[in-house]
N, CA, C and O of each residue as an XYZ file, in Angstrom:
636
protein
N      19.726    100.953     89.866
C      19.073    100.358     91.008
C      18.834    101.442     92.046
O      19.546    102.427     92.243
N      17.807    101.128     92.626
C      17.175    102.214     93.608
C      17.476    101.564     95.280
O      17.526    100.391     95.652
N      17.651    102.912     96.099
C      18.126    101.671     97.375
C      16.331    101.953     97.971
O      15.674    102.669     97.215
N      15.710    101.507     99.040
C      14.534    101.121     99.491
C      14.485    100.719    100.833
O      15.496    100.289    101.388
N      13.675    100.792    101.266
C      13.513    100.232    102.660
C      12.531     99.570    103.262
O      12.037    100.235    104.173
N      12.054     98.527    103.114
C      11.220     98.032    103.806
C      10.742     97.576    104.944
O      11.439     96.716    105.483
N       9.462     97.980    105.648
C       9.182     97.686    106.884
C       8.422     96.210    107.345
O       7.211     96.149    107.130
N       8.994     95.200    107.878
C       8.387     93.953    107.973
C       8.786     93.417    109.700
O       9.761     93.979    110.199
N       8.213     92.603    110.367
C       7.693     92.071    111.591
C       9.026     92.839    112.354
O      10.155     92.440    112.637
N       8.249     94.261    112.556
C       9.184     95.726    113.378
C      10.605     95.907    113.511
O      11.267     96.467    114.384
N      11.028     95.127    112.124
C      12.461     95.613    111.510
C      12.250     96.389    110.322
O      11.310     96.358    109.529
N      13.442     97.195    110.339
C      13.435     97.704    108.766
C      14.646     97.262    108.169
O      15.802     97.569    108.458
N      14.144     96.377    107.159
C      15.016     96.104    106.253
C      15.948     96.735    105.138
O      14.983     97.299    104.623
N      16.548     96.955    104.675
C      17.336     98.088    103.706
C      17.917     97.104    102.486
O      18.807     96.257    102.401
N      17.149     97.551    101.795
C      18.112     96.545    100.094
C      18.369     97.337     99.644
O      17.704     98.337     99.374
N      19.963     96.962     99.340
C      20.645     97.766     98.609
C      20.724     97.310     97.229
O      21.657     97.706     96.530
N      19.843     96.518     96.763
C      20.339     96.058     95.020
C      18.448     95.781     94.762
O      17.987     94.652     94.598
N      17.849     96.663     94.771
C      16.276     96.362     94.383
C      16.533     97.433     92.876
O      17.298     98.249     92.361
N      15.178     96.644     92.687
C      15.148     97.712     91.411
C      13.426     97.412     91.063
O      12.753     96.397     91.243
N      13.021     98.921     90.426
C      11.194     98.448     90.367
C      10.818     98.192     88.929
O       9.638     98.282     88.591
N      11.793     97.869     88.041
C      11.431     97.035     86.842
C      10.858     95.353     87.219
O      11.500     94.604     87.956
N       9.978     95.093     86.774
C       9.402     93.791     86.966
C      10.929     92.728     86.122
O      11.712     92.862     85.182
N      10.727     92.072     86.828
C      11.861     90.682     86.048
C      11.106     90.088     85.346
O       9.978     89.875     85.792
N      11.408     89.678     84.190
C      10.645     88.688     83.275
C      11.024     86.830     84.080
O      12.056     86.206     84.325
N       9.483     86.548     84.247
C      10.207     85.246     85.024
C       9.628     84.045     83.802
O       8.467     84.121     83.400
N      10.234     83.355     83.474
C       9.819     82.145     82.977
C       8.901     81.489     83.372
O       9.183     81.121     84.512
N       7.520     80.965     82.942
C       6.606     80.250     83.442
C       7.497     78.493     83.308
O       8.283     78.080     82.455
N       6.884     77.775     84.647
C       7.109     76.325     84.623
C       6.581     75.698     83.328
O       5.612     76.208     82.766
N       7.203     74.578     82.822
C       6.585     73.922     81.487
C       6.269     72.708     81.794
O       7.090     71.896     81.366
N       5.239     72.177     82.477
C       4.904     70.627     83.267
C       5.284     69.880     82.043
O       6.162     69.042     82.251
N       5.049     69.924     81.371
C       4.832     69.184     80.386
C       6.600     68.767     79.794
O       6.680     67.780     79.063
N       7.600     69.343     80.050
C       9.023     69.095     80.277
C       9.140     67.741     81.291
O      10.102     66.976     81.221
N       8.518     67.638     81.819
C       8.558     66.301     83.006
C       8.691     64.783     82.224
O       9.415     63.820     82.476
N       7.632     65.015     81.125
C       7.104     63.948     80.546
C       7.382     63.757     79.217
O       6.751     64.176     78.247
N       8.750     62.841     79.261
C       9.495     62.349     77.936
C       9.597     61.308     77.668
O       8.981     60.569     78.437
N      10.241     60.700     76.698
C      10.383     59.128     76.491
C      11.902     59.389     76.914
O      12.186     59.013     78.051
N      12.661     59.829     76.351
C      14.193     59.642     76.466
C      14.529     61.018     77.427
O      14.468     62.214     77.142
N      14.907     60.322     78.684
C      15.068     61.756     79.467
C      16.627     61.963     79.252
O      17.049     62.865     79.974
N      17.391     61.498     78.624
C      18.649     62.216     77.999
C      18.994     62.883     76.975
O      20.065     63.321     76.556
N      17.914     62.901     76.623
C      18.299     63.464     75.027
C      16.726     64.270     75.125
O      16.495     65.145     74.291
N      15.881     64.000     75.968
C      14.771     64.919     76.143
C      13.918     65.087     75.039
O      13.566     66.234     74.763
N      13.471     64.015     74.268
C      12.944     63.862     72.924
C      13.150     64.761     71.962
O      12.188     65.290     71.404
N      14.309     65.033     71.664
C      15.026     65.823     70.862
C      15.175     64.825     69.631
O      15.573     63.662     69.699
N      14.819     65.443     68.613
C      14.477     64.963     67.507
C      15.596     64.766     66.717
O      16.000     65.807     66.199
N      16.254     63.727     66.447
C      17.664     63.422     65.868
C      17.047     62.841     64.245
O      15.852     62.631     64.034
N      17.945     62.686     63.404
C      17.881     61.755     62.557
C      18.227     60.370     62.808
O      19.229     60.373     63.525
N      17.856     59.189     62.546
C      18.113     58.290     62.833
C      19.108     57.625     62.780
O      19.332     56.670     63.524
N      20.221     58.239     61.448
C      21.790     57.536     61.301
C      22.491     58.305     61.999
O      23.693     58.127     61.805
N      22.184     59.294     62.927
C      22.880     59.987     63.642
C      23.064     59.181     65.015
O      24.135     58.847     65.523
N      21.465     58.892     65.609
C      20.966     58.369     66.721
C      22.250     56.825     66.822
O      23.035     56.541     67.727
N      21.962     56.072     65.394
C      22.934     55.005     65.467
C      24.438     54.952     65.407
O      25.078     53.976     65.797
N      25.166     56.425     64.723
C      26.158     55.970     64.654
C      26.497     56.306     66.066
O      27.716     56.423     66.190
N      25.953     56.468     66.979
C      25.862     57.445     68.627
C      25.657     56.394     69.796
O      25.983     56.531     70.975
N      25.066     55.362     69.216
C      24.523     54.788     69.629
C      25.655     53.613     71.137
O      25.240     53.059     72.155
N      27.000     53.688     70.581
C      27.770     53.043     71.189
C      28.020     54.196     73.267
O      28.232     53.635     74.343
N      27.907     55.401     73.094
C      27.927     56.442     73.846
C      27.079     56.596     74.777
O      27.198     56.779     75.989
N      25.520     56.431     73.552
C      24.116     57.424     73.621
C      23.581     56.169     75.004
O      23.288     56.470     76.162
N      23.592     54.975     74.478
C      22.770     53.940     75.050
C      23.357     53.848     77.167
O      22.732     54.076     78.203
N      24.846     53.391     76.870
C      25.275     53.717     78.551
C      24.661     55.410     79.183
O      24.013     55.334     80.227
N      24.817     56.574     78.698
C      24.522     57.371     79.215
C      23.465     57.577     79.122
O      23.188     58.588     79.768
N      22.312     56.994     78.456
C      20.411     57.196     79.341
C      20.619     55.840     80.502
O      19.963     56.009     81.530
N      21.302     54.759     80.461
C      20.898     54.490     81.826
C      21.675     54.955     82.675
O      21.292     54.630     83.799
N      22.896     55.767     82.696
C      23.763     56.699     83.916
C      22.752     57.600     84.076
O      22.690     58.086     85.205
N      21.590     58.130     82.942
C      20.481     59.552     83.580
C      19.434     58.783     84.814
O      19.010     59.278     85.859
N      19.195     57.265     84.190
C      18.231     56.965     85.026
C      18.458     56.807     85.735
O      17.639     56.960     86.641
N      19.820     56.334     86.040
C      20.410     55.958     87.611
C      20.870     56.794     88.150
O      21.429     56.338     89.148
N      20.991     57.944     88.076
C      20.997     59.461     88.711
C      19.742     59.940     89.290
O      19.421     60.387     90.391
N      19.335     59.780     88.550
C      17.703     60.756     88.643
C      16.739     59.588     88.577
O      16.179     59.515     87.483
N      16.433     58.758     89.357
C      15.236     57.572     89.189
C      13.951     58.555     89.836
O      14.067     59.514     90.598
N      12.784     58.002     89.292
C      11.614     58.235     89.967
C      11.587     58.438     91.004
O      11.386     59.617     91.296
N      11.745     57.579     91.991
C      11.893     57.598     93.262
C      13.047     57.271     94.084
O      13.937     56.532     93.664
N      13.065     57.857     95.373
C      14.754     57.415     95.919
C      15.052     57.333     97.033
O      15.200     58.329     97.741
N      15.226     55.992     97.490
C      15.006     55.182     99.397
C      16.298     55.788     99.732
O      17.320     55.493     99.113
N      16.262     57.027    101.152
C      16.634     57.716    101.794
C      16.875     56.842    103.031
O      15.937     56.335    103.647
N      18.187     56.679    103.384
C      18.409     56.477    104.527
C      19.763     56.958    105.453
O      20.329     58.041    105.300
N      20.136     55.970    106.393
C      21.316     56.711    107.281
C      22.643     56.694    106.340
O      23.514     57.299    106.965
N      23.236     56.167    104.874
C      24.242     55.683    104.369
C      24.110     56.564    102.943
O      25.068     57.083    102.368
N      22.682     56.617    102.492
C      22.413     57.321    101.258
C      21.312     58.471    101.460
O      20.147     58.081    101.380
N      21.558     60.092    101.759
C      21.086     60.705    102.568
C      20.517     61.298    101.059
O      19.291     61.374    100.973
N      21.300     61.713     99.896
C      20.813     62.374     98.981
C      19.237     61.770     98.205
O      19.217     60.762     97.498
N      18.294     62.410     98.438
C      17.049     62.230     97.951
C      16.607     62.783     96.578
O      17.049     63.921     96.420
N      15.911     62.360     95.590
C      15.247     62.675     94.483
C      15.019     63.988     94.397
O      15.023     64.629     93.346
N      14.798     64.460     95.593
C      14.622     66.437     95.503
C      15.715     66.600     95.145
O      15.915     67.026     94.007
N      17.152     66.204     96.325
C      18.148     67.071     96.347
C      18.910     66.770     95.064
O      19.678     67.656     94.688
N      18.822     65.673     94.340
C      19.116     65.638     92.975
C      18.936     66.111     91.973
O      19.876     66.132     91.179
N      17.560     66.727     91.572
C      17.057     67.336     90.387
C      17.169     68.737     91.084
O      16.963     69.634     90.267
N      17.458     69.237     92.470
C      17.297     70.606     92.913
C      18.929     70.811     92.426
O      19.173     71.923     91.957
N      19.826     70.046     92.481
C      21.386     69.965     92.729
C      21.458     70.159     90.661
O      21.799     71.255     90.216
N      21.092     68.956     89.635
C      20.631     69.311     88.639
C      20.373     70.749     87.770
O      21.123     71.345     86.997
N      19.208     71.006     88.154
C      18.488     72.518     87.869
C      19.852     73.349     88.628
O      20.196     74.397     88.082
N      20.288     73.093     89.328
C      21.758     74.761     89.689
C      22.628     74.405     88.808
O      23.311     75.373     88.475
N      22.954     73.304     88.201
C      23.556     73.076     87.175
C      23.331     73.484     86.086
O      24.297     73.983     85.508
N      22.640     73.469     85.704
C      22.101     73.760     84.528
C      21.665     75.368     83.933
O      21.906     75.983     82.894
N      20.904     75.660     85.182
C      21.140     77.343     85.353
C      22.655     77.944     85.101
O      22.907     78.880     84.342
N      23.679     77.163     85.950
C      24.922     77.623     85.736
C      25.506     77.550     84.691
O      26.459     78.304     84.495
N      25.109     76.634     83.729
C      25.347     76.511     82.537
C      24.460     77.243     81.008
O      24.610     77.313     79.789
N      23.608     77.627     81.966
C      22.259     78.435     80.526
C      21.371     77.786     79.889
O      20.498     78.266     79.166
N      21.662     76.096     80.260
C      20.950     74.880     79.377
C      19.618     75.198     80.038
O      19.453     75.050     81.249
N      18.231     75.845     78.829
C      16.724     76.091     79.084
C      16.102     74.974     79.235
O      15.333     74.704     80.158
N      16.455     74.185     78.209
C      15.923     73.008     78.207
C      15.991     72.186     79.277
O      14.855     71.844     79.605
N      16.931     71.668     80.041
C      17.763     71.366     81.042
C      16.719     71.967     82.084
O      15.907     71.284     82.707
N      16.867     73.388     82.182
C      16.169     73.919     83.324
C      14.805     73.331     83.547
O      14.422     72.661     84.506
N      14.059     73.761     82.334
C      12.667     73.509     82.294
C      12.012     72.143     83.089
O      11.190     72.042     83.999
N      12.935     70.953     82.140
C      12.760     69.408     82.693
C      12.932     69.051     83.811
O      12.148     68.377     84.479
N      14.244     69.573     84.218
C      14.598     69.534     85.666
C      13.627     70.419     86.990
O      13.733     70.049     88.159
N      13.055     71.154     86.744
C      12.368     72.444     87.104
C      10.738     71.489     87.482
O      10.113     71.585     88.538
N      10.383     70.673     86.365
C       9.419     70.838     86.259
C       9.023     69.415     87.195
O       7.981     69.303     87.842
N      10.438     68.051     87.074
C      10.073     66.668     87.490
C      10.454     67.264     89.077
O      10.225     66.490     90.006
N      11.082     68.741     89.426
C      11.222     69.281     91.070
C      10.165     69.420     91.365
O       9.831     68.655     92.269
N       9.027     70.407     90.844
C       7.969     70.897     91.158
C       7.122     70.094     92.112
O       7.223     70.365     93.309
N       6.312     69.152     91.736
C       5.558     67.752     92.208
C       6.247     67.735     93.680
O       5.568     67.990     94.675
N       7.857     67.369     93.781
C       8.327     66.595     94.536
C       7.988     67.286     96.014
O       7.687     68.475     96.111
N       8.068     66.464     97.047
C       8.317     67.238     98.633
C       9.101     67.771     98.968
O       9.769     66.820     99.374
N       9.867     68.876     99.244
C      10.881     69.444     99.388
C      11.675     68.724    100.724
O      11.550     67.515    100.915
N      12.387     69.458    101.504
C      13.167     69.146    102.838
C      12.241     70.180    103.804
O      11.731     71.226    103.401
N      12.168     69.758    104.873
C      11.593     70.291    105.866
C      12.184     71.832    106.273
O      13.345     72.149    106.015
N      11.327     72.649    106.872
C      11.611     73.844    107.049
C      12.940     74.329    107.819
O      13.450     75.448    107.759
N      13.366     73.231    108.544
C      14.332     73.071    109.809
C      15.644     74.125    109.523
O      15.631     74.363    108.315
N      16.669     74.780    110.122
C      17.487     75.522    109.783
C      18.592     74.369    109.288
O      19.591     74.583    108.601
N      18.156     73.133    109.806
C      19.459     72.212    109.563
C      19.117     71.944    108.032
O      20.048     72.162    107.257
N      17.982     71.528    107.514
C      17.469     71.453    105.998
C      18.343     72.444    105.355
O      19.344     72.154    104.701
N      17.753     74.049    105.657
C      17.962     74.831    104.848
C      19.204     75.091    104.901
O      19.538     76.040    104.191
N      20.371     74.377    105.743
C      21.553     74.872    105.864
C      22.554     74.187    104.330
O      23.382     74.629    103.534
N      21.612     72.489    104.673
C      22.495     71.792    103.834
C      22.135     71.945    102.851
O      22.948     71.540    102.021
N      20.706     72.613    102.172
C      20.413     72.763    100.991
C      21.485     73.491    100.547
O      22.412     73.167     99.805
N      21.151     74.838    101.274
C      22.240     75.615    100.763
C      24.069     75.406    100.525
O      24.661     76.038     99.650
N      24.676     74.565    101.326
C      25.716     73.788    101.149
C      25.741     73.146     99.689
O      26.468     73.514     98.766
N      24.901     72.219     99.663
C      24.559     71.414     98.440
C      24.333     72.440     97.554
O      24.615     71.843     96.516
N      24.156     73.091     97.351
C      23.507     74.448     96.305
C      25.100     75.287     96.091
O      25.237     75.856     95.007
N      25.908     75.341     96.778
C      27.243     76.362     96.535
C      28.135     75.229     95.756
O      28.740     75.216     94.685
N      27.929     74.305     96.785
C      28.746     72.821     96.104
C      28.705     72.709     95.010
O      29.698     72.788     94.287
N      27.538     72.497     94.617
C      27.397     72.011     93.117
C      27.799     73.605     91.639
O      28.561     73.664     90.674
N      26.684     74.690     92.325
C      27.668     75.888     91.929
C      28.814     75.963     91.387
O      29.023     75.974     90.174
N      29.743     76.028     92.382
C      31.126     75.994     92.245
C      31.861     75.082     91.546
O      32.953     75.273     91.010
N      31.184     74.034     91.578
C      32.136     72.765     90.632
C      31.661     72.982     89.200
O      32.377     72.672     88.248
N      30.616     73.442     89.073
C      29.859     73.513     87.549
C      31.041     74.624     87.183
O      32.014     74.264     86.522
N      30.911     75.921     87.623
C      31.612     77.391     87.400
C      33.063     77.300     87.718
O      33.855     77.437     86.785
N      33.332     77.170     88.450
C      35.143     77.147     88.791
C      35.193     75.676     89.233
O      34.971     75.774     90.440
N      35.346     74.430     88.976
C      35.326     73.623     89.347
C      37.374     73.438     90.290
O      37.643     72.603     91.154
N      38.283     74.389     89.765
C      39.506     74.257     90.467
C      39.609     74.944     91.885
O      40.613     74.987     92.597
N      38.009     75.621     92.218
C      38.305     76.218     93.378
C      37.798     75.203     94.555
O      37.669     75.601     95.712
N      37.532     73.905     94.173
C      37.258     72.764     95.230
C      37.823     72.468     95.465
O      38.589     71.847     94.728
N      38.094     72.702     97.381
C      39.250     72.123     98.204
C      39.060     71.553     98.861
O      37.925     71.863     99.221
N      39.628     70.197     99.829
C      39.163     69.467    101.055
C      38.478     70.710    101.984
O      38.197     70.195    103.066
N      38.268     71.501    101.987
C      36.930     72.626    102.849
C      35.950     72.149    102.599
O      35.037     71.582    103.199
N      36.345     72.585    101.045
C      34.412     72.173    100.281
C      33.708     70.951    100.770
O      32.582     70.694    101.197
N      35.120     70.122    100.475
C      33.862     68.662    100.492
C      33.652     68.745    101.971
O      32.504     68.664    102.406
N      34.792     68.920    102.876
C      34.220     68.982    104.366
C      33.087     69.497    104.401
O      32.197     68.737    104.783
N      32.697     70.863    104.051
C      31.206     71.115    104.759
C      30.361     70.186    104.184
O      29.301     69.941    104.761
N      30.703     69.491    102.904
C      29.435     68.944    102.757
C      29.083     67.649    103.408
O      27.990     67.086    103.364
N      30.357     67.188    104.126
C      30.233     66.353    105.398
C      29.650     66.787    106.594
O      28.995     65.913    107.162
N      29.689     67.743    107.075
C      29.005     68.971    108.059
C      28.323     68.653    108.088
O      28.096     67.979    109.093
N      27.181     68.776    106.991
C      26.181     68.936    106.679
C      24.859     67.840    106.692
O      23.650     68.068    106.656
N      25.720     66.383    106.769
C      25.099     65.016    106.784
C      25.504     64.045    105.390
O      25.100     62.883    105.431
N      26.368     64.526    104.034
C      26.599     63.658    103.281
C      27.298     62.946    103.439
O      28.248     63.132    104.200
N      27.084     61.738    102.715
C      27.600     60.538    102.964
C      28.788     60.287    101.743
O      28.883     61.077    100.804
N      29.616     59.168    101.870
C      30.147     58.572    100.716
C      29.313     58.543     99.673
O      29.642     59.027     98.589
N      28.034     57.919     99.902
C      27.501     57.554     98.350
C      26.253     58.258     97.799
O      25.379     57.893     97.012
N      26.531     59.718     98.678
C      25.776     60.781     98.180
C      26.422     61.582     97.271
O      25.839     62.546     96.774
């Protein structure tokens, strides 16, 4: 890595971890959005598999839908919105390596409206974003801190 310096609105910035190899970035796959079975992500099973599964398989696509619904009425009691779910999702999944995962999740984000530019938005995104992090990756390093900030921040009980 090369260190660099860049000049932007009459600061100079200094990165210390740049490097001038291009990153290979993954293109979005829209087409990940649009499945029949968003738990299993039309993943092609055999069918005596699908059934002997079936006692498991069936409760957990409606726990996906009721996680992740189409749409999602935001108010003063249930603050977490359809963004911050599939955005909360996709860090999961990244944290875990699941492509597939990423892609779908990545792709039903894309469309959506994000949170407003506000520092308070971007604070709790980012809250919500370490949160979920950390429980995926070290999930024993969550302490009454953690969840506090994410009270800080505006979550609720039944977020």
């Amino acid at each position: 890595m090369e260190q660099r310096r860049v000049n932007g609105k009459n600061h100079w910035y200094h990165e210390t971890q740049s490097t001038i190899c291009p990153v290979d970035v993954l293109p979005l796959v829209p087409e990940a959005a649009h499945v029949e079975d968003r738990f299993l992500l039309d993943l092609t099973l055999p069918r005596e598999l699908l059934e002997a599964h079936a006692r498991w398989l069936t409760p957990a696509r409606r726990l996906a839908d009721a996680l992740f619904p189409a749409s999602v009425t935001v108010n003063r009691l249930q603050t977490f919105s359809a963004y911050d779910r599939l955005s909360t999702a996709l860090t999961v999944a990244q944290v875990y390596g699941v492509q597939r995962l990423c892609n779908h999740y990545a792709a039903r984000l894309a469309p959506l409206p994000g949170p407003d530019s506000s520092r308070e938005s971007n604070r709790r995104l980012a809250q919500i974003t370490q949160y979920a992090r950390q429980l995926a990756s070290s999930p024993s390093l969550i302490n009454a801190l953690a969840r506090s900030q994410l009270d800080e921040v505006g979550l609720t009980s039944r977020d």
